[in-house]
C-alpha positions as CSV (number, residue, x, y, z in Angstrom):
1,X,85.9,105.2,55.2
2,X,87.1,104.3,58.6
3,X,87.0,106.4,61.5
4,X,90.1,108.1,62.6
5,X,90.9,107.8,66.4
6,X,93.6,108.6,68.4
7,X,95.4,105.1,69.6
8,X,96.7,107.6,72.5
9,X,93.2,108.3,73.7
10,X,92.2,104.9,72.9
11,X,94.7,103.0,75.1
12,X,93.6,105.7,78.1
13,X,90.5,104.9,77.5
14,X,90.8,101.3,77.7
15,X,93.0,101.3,80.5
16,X,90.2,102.9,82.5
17,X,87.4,100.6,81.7
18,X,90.2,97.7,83.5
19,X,90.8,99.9,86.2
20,X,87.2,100.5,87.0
21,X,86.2,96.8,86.3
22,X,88.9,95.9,88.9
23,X,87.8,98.7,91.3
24,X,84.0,96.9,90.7
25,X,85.3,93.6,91.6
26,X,87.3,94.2,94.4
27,X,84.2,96.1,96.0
28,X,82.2,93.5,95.7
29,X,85.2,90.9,97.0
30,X,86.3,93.5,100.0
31,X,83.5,95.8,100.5
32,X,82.2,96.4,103.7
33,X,81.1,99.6,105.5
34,X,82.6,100.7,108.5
35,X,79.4,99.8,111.2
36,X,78.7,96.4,108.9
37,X,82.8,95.3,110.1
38,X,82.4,96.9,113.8
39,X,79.2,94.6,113.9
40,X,80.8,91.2,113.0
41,X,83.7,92.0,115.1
42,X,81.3,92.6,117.8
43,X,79.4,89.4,117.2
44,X,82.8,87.5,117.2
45,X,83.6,89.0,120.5
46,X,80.5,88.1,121.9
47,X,80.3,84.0,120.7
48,X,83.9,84.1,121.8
49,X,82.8,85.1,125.2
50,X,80.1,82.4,125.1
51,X,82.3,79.4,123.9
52,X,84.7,80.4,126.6
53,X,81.7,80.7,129.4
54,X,80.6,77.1,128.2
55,X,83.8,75.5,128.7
56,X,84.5,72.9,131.7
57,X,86.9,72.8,133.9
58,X,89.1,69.8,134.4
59,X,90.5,69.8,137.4
């Protein structure tokens, strides 16, 4: 014989696995800690500041 389940519990239970597949993908997409996005802002800043110390004048 079969196994009874409840379909109740069985639809939470899928439901979860998509939510934390989703939750796995978007940290992988998004994921960043805080010093790792204060460090590449930081390094923008600072090639910003050299592209614009580079640039000539035309006067």
């Amino acid at each position: 014989m079969a196994d009874i389940i409840n379909l109740r519990q069985a639809r939470k239970a899928h439901k979860r696995r998509q939510g934390e597949a989703l939750a796995a993908a978007n940290r992988a997409k998004f994921g960043q800690t805080k010093s790792q996005r204060t460090l590449h802002s930081a390094e923008a800043l600072r090639e910003g500041r050299v592209v614009d110390g580079a640039e000539l004048d035309n006067d």
